[in-house]
C-alpha positions as CSV (number, residue, x, y, z in Angstrom):
1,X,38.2,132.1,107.9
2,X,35.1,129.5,107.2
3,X,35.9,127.6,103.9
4,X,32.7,125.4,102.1
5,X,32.1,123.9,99.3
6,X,28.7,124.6,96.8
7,X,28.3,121.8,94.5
8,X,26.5,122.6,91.5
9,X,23.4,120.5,90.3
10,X,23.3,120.9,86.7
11,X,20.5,119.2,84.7
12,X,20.7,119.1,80.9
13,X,17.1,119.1,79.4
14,X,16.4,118.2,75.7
15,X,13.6,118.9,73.3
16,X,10.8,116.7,74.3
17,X,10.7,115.3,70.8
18,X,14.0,114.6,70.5
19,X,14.9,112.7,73.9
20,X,14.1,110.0,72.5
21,X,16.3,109.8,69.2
22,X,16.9,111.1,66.0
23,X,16.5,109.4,63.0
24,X,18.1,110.3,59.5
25,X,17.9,109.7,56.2
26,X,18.9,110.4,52.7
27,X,15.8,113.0,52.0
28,X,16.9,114.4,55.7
29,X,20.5,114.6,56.5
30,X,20.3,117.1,59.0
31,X,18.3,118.2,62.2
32,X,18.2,120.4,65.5
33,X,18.0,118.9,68.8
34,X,16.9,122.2,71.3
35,X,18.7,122.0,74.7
36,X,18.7,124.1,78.0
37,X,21.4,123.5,80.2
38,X,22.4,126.1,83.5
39,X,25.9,124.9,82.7
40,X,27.9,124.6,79.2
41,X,28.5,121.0,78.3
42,X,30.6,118.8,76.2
43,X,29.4,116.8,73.3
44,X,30.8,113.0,72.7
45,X,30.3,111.8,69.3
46,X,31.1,108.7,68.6
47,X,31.3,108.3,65.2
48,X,34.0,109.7,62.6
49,X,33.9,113.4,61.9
50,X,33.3,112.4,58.4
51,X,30.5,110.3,59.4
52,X,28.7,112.6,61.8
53,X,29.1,116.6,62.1
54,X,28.2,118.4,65.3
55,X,27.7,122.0,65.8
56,X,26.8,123.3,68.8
57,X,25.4,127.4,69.5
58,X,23.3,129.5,71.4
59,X,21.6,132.9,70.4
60,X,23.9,134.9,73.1
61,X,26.3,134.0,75.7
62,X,23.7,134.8,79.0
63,X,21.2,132.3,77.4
64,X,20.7,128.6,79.0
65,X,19.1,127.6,75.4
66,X,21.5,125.8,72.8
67,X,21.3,124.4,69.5
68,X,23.1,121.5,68.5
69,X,22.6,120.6,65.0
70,X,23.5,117.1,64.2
71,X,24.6,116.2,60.0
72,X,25.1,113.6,57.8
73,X,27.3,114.6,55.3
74,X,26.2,113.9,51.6
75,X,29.0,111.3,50.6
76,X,28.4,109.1,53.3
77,X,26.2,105.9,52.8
78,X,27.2,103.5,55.8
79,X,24.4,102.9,58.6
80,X,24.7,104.6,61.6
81,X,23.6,103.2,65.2
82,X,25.1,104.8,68.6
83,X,24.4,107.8,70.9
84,X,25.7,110.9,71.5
85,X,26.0,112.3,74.8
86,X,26.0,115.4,76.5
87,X,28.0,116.0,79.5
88,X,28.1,119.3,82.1
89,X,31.2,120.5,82.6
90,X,30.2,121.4,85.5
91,X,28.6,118.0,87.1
92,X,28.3,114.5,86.5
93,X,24.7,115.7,84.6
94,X,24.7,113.9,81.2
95,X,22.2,113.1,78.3
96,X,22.8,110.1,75.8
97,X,20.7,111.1,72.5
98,X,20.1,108.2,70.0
99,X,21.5,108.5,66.8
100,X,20.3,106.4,63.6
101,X,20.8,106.9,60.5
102,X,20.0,104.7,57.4
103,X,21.2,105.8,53.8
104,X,18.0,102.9,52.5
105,X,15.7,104.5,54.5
106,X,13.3,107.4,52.5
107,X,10.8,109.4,54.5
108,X,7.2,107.6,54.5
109,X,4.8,110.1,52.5
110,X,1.9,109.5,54.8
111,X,-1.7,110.1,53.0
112,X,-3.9,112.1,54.7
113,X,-7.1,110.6,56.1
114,X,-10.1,110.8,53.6
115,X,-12.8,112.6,55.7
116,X,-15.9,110.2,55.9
117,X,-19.3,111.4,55.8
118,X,-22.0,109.3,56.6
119,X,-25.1,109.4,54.5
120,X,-28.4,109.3,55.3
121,X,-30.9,107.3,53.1
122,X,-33.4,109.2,51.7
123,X,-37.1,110.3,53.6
124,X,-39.8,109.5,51.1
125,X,-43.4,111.0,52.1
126,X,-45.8,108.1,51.0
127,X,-49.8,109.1,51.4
């Protein structure tokens, strides 16, 4: 009998806007990082579970699309600075995800662009 070995390449992709970090605040406590992954994975938080909740889903068990919603509960008022990370269980695939979270910090109402119109002086017919 032949025996062999597969090894498994898992790859753990996360929202393009997200890769880079998330940032928190007091006017947004919570958000949704989308991830595909071939493989389940395990989530490292580093923080307190009173500091930092993590819930992870999917929609149905044959889907490679998860959610894992990251939240700052309301009590809590220290800054937070660190990553998470997600790891196959599968592979040595992982994904660090920047956390930050500043309870000083309000979201910056950005005003929209005023629209600029350029005028024209007026023609004048002179005979």
């Amino acid at each position: 009998m032949t025996s062999f070995e597969i090894k498994l390449h898992c790859k753990i992709y996360v929202d393009k806007n997200k890769e880079r970090g998330v940032s928190l605040n007091v006017e947004q406590r919570s958000t949704v990082i989308g991830v595909v992954s071939i493989s389940d994975f395990e989530i490292e938080n580093p923080f307190k579970s009173s500091e930092l909740i993590i819930h992870k889903s999917r929609e149905n068990l044959q889907s490679n699309h998860f959610n894992v919603t990251v939240t700052i509960p309301e009590d809590s008022k220290r800054v937070l600075n660190g990553y998470v990370v997600l790891r196959s269980t599968l592979s040595d695939a992982s994904v660090k995800i920047p956390i930050r979270f500043n309870p000083e910090q309000k979201i910056r109402k950005v005003e929209p662009r005023k629209k600029v119109v350029e005028q024209k002086p007026p023609k004048y017919d002179i005979e």
